[in-house]
VEXLUMPA-738856 format. One record per residue: residue number from 1; x, y, z of N, C-alpha, C in turn. Coordinates in nm, 4 decimals, padded with zeros to 6 digits, always signed. Layout:
N
R_num_n.u_n.v_n.w_ca.u_ca.v_ca.w_c.u_c.v_c.w
R_NUM_X_Y_Z_X_Y_Z_X_Y_Z
...
***
This chain:
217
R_num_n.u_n.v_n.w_ca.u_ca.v_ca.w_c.u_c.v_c.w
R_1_+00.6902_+00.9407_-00.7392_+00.6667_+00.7963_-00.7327_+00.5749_+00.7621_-00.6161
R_2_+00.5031_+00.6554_-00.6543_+00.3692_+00.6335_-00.5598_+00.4572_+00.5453_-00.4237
R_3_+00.4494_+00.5339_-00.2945_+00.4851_+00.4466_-00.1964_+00.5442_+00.2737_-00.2332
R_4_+00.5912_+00.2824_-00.2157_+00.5652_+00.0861_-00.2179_+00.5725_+00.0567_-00.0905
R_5_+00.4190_-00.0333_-00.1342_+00.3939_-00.0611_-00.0050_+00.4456_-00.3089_-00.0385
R_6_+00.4900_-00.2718_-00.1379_+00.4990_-00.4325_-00.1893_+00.5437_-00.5180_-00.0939
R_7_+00.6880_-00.4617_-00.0280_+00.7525_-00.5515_+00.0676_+00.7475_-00.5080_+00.1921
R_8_+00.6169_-00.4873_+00.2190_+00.5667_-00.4042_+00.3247_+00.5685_-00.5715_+00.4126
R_9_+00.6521_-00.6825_+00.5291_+00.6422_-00.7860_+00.5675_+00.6180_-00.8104_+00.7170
R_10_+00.5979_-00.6657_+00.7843_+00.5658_-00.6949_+00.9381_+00.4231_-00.7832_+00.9993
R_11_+00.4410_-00.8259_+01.0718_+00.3977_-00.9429_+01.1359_+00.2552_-00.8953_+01.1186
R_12_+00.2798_-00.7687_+01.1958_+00.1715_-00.7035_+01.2763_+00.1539_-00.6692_+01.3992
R_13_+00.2413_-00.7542_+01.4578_+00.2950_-00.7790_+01.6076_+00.2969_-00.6416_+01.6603
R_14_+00.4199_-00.5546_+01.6441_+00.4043_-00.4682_+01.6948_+00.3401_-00.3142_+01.6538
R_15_+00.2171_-00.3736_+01.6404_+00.1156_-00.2324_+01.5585_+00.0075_-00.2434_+01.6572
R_16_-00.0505_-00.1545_+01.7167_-00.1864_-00.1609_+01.8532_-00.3039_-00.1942_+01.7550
R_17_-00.3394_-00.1873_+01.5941_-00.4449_-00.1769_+01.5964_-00.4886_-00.3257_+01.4938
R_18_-00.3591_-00.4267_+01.5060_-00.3616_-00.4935_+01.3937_-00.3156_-00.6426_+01.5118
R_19_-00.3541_-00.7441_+01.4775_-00.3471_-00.8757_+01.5018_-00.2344_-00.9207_+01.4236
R_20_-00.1527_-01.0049_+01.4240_-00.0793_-01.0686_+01.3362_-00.1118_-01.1597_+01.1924
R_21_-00.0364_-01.1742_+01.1064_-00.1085_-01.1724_+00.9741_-00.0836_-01.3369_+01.0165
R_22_-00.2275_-01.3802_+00.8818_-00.1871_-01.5590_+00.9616_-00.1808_-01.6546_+00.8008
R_23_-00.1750_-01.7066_+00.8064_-00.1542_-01.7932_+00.6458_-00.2874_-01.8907_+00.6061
R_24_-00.2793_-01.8643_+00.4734_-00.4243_-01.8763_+00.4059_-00.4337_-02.0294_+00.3533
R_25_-00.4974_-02.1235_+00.3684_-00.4948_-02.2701_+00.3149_-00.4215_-02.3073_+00.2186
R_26_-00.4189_-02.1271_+00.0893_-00.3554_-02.1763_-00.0517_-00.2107_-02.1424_-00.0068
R_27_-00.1616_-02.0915_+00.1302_-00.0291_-02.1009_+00.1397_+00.0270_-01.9305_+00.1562
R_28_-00.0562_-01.8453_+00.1313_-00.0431_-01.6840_+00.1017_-00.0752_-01.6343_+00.2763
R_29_-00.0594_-01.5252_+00.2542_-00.0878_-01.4613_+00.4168_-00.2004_-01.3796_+00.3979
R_30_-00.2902_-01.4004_+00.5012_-00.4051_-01.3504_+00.4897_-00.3977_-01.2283_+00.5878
R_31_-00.4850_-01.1143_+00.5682_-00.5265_-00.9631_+00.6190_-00.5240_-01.0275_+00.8231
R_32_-00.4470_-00.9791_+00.8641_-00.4862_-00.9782_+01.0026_-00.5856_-00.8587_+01.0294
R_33_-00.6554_-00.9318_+01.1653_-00.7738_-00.9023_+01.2147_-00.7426_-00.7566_+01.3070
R_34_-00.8408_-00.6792_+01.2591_-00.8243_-00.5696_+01.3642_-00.8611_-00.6060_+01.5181
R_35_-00.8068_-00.5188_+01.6047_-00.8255_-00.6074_+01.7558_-00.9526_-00.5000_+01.7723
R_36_-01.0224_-00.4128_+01.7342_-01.1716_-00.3290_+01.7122_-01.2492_-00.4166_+01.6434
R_37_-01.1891_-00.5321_+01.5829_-01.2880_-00.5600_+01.5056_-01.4457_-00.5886_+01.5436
R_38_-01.5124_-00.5947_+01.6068_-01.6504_-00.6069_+01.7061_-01.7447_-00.4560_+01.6464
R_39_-01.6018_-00.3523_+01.7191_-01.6784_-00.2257_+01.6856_-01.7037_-00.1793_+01.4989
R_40_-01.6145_-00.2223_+01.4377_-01.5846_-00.2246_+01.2951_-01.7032_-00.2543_+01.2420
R_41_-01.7216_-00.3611_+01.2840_-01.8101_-00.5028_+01.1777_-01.9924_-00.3851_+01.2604
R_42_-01.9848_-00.3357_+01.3902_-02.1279_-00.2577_+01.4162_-02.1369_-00.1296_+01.3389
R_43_-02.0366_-00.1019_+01.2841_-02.0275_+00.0368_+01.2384_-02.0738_+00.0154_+01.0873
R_44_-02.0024_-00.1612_+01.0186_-02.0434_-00.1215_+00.9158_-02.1994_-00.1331_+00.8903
R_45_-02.2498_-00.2239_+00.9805_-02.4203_-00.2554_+00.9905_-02.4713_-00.1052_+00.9896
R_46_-02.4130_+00.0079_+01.0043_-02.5326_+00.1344_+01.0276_-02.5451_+00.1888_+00.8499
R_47_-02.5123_+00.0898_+00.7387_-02.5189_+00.1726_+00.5778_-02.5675_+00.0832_+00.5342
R_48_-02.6705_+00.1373_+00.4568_-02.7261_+00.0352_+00.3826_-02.7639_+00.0705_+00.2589
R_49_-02.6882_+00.0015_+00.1531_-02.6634_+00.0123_-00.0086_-02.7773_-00.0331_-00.0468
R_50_-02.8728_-00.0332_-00.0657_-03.0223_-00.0944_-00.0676_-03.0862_+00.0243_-00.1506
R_51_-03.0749_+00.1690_-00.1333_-03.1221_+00.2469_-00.1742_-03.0385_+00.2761_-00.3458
R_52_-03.1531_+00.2839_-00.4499_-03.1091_+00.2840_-00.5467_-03.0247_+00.3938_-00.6133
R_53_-03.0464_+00.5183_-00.5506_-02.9988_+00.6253_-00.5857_-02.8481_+00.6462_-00.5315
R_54_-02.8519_+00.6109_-00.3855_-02.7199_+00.5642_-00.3567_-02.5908_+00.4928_-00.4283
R_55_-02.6637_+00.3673_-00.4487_-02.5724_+00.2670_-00.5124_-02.5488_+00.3862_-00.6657
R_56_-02.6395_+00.4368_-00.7597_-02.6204_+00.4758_-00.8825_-02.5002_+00.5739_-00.8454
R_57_-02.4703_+00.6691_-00.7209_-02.4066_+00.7516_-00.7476_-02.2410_+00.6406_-00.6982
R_58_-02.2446_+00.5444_-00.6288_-02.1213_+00.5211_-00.5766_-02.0394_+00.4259_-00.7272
R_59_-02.1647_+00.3724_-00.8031_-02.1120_+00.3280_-00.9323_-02.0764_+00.4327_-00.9910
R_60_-02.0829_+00.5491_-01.0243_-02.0433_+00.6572_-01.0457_-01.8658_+00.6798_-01.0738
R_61_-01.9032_+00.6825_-00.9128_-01.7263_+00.6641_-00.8615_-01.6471_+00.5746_-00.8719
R_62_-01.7225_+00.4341_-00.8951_-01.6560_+00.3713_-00.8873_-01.5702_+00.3541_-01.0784
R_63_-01.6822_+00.3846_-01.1361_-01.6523_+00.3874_-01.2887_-01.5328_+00.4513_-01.2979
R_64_-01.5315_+00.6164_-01.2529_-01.4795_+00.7052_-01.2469_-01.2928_+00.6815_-01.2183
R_65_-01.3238_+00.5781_-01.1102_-01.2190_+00.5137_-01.0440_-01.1659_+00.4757_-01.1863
R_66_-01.1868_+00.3717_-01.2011_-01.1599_+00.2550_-01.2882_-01.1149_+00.3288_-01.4323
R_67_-01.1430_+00.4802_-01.4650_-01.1064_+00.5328_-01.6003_-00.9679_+00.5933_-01.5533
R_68_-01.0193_+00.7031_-01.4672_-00.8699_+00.7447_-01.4069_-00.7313_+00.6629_-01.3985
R_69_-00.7443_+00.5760_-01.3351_-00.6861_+00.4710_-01.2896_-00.6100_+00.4011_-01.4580
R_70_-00.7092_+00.4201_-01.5291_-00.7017_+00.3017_-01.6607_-00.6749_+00.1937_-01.6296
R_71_-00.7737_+00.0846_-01.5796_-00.7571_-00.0461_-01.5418_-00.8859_-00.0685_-01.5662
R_72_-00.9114_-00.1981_-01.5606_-01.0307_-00.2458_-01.6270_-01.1290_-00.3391_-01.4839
R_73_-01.0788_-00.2997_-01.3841_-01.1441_-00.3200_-01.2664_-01.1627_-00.2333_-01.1421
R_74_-01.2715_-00.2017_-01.1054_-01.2987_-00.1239_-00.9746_-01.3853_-00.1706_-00.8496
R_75_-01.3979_-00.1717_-00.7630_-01.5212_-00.2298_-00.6701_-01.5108_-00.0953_-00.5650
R_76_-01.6523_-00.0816_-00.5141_-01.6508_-00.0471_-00.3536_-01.6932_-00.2326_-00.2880
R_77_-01.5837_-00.2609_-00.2191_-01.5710_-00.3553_-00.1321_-01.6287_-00.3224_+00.0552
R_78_-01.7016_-00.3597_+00.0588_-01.7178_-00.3843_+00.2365_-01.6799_-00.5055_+00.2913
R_79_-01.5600_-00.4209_+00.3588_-01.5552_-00.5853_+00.4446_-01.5838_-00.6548_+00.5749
R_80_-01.7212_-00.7774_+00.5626_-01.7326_-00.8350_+00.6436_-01.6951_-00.9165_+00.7575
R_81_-01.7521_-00.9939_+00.8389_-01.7085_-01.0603_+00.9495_-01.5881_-01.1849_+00.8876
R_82_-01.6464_-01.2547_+00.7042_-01.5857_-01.3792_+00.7085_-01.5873_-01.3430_+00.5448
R_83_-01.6723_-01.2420_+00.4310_-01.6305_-01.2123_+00.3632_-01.5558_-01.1061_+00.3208
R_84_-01.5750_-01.0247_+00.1499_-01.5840_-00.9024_+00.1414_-01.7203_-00.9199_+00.0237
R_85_-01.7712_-00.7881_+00.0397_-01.8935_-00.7977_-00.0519_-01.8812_-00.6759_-00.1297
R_86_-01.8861_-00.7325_-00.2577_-01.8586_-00.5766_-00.3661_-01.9638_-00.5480_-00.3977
R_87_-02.0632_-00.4377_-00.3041_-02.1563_-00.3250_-00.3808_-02.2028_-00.2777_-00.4536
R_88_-02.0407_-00.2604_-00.5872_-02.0437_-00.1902_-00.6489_-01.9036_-00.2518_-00.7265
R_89_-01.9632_-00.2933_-00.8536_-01.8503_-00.3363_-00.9355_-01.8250_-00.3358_-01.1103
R_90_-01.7127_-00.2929_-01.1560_-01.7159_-00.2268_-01.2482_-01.5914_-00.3510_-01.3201
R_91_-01.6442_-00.4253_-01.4447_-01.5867_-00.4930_-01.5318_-01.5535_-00.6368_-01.4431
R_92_-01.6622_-00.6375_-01.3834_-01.6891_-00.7929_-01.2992_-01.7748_-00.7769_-01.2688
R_93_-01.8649_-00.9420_-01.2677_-01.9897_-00.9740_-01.2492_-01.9667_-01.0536_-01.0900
R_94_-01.8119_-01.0438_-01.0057_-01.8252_-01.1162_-00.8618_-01.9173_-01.0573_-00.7740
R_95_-01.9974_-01.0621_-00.7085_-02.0815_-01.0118_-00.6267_-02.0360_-01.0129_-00.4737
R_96_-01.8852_-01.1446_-00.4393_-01.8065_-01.1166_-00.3053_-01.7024_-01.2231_-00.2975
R_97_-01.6322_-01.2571_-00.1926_-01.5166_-01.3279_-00.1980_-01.5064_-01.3121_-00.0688
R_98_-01.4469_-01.5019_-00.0543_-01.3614_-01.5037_+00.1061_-01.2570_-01.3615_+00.1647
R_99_-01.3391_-01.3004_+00.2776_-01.1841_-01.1947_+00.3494_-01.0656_-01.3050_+00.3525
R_100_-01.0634_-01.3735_+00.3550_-00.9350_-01.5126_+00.3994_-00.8258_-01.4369_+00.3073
R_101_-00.8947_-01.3989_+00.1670_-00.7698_-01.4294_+00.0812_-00.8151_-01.2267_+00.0275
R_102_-00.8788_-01.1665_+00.0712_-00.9527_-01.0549_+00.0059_-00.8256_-00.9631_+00.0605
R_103_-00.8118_-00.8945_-00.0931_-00.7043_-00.8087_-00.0778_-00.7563_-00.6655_+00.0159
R_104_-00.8634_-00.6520_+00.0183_-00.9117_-00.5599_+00.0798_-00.9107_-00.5656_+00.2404
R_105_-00.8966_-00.6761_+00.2763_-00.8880_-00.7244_+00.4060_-00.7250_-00.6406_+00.4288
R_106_-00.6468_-00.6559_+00.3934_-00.5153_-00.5503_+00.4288_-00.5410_-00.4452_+00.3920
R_107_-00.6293_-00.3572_+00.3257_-00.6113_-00.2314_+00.2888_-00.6622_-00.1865_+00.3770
R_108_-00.7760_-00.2061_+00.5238_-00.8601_-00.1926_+00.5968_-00.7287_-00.1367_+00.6893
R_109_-00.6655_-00.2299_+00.7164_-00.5813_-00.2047_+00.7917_-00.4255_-00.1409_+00.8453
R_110_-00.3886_-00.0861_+00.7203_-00.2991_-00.0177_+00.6886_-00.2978_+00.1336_+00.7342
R_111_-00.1880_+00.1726_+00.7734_-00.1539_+00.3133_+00.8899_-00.2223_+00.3972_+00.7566
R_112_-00.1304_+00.3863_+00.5922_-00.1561_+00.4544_+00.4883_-00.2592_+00.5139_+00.4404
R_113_-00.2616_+00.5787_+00.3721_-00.4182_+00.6253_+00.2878_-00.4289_+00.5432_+00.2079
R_114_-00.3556_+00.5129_+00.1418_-00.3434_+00.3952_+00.0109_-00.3024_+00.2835_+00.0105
R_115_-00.3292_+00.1364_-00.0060_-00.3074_+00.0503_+00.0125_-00.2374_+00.0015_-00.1438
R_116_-00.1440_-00.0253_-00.1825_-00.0845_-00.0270_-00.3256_+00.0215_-00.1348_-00.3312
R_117_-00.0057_-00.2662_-00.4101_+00.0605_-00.3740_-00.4643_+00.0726_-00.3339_-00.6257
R_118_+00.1783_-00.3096_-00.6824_+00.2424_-00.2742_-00.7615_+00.2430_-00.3990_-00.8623
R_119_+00.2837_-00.5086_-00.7879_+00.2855_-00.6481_-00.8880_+00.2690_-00.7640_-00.7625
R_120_+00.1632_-00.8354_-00.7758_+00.0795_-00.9496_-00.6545_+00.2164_-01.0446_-00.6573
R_121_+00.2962_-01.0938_-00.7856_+00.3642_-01.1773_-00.8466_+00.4733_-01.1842_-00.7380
R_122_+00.5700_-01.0559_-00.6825_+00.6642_-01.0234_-00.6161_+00.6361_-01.0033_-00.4401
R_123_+00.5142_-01.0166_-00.4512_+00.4559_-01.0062_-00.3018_+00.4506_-01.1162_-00.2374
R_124_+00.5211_-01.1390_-00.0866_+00.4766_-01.2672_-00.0222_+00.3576_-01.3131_+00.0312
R_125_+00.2394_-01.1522_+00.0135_+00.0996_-01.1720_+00.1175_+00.0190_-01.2735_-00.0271
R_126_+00.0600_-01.2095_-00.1438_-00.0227_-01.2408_-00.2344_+00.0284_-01.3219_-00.3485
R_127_+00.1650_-01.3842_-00.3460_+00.2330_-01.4579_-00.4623_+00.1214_-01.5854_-00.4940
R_128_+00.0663_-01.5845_-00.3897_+00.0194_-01.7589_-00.3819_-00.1255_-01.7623_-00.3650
R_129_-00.2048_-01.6338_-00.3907_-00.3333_-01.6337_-00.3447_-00.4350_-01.6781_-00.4885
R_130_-00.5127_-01.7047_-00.4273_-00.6427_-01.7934_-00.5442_-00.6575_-01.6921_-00.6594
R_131_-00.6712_-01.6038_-00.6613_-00.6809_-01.4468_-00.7270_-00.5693_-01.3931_-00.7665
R_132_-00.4790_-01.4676_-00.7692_-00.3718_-01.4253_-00.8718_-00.3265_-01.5705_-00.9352
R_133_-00.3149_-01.6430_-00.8617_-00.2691_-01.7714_-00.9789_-00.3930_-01.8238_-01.0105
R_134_-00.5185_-01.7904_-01.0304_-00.6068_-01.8251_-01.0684_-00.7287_-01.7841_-01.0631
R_135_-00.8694_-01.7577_-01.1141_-00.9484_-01.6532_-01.1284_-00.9136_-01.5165_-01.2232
R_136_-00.9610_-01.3815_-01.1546_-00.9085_-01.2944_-01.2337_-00.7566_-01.2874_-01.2686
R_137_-00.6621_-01.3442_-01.2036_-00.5193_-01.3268_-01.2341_-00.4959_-01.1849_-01.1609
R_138_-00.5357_-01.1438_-01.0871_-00.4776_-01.0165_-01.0387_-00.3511_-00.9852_-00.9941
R_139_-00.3047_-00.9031_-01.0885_-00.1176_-00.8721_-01.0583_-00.1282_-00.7249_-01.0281
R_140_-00.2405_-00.6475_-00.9834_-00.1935_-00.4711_-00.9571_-00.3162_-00.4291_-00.8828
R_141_-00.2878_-00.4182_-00.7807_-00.4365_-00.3445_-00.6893_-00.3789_-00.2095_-00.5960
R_142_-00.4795_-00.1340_-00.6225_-00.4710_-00.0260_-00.5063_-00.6101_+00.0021_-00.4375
R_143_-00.6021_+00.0197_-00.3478_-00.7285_+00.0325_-00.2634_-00.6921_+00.2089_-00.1436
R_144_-00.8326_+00.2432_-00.1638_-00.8594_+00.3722_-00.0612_-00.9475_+00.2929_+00.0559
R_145_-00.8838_+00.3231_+00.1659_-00.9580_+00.2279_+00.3120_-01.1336_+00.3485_+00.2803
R_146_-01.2042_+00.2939_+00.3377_-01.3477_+00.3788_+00.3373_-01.3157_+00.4181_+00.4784
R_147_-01.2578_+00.4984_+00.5521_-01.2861_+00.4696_+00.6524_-01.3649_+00.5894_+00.7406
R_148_-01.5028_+00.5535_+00.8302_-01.6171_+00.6601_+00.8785_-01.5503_+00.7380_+00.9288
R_149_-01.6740_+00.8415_+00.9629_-01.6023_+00.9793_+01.0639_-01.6023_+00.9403_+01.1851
R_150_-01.6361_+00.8090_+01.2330_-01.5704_+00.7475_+01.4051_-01.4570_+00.6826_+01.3647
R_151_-01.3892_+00.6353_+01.2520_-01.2477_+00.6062_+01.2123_-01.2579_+00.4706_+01.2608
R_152_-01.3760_+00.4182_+01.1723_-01.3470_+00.2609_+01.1494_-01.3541_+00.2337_+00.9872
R_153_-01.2405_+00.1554_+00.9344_-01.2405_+00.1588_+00.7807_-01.2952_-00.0037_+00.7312
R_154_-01.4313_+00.0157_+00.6898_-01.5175_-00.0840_+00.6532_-01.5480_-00.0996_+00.5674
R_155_-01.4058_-00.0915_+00.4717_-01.3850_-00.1758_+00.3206_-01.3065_-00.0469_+00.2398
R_156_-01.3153_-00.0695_+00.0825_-01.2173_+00.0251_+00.0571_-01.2574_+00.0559_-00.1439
R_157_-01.2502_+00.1259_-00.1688_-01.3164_+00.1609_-00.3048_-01.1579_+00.1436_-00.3712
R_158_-01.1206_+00.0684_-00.4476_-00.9986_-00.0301_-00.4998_-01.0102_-00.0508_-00.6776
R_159_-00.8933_-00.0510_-00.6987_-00.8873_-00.1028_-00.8539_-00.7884_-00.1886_-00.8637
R_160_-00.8031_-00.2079_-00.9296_-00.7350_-00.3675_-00.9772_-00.7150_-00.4112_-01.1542
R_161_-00.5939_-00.4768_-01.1582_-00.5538_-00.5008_-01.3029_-00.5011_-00.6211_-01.3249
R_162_-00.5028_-00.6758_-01.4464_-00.4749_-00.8158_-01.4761_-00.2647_-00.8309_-01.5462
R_163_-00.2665_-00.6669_-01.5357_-00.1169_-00.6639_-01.5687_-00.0381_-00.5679_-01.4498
R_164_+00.0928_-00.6054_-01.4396_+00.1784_-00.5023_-01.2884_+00.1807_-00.3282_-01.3656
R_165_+00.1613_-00.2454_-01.2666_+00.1467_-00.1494_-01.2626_+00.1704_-00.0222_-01.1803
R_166_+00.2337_+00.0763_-01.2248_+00.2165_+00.1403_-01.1262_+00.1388_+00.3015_-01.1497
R_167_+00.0917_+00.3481_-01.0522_+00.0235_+00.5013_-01.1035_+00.0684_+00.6221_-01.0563
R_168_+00.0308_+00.7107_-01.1180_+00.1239_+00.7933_-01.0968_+00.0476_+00.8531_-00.9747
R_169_+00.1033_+00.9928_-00.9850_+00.1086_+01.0938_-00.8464_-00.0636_+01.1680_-00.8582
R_170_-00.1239_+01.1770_-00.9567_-00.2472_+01.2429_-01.0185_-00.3663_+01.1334_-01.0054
R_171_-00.3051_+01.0054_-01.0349_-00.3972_+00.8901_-00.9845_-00.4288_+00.8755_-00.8599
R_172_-00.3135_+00.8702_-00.7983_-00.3292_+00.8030_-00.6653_-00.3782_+00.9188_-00.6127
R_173_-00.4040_+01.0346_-00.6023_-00.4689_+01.1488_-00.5362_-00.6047_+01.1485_-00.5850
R_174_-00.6406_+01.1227_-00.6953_-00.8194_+01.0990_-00.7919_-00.8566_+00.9609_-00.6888
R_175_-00.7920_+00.8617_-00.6931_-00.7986_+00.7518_-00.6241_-00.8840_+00.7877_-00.4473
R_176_-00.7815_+00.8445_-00.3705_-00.7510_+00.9016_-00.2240_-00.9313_+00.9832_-00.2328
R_177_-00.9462_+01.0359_-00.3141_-01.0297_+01.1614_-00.3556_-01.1837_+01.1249_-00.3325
R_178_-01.2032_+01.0206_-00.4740_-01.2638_+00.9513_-00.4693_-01.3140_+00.8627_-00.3417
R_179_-01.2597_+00.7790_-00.2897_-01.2882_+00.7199_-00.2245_-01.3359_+00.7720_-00.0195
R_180_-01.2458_+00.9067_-00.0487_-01.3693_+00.9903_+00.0565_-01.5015_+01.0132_+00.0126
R_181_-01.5145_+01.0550_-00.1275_-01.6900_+01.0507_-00.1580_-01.7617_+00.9385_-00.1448
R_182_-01.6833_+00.8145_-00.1480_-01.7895_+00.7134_-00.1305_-01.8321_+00.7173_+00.0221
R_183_-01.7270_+00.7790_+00.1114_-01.7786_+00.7440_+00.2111_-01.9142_+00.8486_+00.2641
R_184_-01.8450_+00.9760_+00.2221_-01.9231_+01.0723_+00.2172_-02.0769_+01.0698_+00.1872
R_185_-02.0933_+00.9549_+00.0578_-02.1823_+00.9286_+00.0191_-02.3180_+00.8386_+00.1209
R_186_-02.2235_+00.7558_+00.1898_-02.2842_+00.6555_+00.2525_-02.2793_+00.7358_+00.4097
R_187_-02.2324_+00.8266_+00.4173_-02.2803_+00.8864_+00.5798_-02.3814_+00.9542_+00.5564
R_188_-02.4033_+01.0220_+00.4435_-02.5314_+01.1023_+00.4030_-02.6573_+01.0124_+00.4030
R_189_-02.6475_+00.8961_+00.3550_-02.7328_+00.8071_+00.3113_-02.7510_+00.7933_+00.5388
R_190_-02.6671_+00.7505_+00.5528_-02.7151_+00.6937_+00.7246_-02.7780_+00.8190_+00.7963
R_191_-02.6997_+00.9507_+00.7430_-02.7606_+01.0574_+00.8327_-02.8822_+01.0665_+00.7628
R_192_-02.9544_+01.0085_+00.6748_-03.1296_+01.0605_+00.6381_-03.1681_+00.9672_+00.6843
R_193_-03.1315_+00.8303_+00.6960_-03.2338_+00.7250_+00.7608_-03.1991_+00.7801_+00.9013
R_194_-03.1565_+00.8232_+00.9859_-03.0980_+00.8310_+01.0789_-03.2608_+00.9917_+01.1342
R_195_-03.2567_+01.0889_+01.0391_-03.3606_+01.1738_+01.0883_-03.4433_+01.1196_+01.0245
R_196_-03.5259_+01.0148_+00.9619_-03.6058_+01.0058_+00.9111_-03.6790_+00.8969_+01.0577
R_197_-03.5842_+00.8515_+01.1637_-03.6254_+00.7537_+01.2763_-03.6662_+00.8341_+01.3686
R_198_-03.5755_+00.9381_+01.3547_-03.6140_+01.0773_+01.5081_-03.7351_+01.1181_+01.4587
R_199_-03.7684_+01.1818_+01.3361_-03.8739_+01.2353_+01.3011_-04.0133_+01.1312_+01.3431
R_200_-03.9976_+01.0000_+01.3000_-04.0942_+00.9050_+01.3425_-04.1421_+00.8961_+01.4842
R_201_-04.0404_+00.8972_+01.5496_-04.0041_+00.8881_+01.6882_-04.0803_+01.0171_+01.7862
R_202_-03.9953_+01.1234_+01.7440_-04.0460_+01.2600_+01.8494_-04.1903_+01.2299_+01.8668
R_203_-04.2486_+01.2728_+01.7990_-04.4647_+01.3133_+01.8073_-04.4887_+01.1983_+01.8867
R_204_-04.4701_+01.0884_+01.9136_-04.4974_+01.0546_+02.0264_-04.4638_+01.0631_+02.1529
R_205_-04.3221_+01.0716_+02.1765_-04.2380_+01.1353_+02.2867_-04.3223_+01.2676_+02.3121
R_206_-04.3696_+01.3768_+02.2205_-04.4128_+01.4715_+02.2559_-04.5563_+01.4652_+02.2876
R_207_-04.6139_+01.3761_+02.2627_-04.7445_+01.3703_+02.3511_-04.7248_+01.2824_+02.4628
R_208_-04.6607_+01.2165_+02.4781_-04.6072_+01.1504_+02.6071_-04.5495_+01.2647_+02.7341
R_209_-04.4798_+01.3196_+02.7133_-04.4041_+01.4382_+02.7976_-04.4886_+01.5620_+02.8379
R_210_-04.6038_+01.5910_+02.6759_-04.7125_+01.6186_+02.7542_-04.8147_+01.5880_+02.8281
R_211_-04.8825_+01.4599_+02.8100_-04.9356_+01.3827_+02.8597_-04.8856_+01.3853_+03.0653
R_212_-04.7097_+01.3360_+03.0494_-04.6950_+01.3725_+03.1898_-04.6794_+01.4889_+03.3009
R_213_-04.6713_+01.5661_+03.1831_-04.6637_+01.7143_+03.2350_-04.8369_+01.7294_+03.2678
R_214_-04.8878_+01.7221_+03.2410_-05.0316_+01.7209_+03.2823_-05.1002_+01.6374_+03.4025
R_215_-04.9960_+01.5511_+03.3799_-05.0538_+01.4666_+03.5292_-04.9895_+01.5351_+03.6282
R_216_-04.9002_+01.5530_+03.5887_-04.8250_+01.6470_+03.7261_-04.8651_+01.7514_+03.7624
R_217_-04.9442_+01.8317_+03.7349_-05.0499_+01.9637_+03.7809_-05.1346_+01.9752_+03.8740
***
């Protein structure tokens, strides 16, 4: 049996890496703020989904997600300073959503590998949120935190269903699985822009250094 994390109700209070959870206009409790959050939100600025080949392979996964899973929704979610922005989305045309009420906003922050609401309906973070009594109706989400190899988790490759659910032991590991490749995916993507700046960079440094090595003679 997968965790329940449903009546998961601590404050937050006493966790070092989590702010206290605070309540959302529609009445639901919204994702408390990481107290990193500064370093989080710079970490996620170093990826950039812009590149087409990128995005094709993380839809990939994300499809991939979404069959495994058998649910008829998937996203890679990043989450921003004030939204979340889905990347990458499979049997929705949303392109992002308030963090206020973004289920992904708690999955960021969770000790777990897996972030897993079983049924939104029975939950106090989410009984009352815009996205379940209205919009998609979402009653079943699980989310994998993305989180980098400096161990900041800046969004979360997630599925989601319009009926309660739970998955089994083979899912939630395809799930876990998955959602290291996305990240995998997107450090690869930063480590080529990343030598593609040094490479730009050196040949002048190296006629510079020679340049001063020559004056110095």
């Amino acid at each position: 049996m997968p965790p329940d994390t449903t009546h998961h109700e601590n404050s937050g209070a006493d966790e070092p890496n989590k702010a206290p959870l605070r309540t959302t206009l529609a009445g639901g409790l919204s994702a408390p703020i990481p107290v990193d959050e500064q370093a989080r939100l710079a970490a996620l600025r170093r990826y950039d989904l812009s590149d087409p080949a990128t995005k094709a392979s993380l839809e990939e996964l994300c499809a991939l997600a979404a069959a495994i899973c058998q649910v008829p929704l998937a996203f890679v979610s990043l989450v921003e300073e004030a939204r979340e922005v889905f990347a990458v989305a499979v049997g929705s045309d949303e392109a992002d959503s308030p963090r206020d009420i973004s289920f992904c906003g708690h999955a960021i922050v969770q000790k777990e590998e897996l972030f897993v609401v079983p049924d939104t309906h029975t939950d106090p973070r989410f009984a009352k949120n815009p996205n379940v009594l209205g919009g998609a109706r979402i009653r079943f989400y699980a989310g994998m935190p993305l989180r980098t190899r400096d161990g900041f988790a800046i969004g979360a490759l997630c599925v989601k269903d319009t009926a309660p659910r739970e998955l089994g032991p083979q899912q939630l590991d395809a799930l876990t699985v998955l959602g290291r490749q996305v990240v995998a995916q997107l450090e690869r993507k930063s480590d080529e822009m990343l030598a593609r700046s040094r490479r730009s960079w050196m040949p002048t440094r190296t006629r510079s250094s020679a340049w001063t090595g020559t004056a110095s003679c």
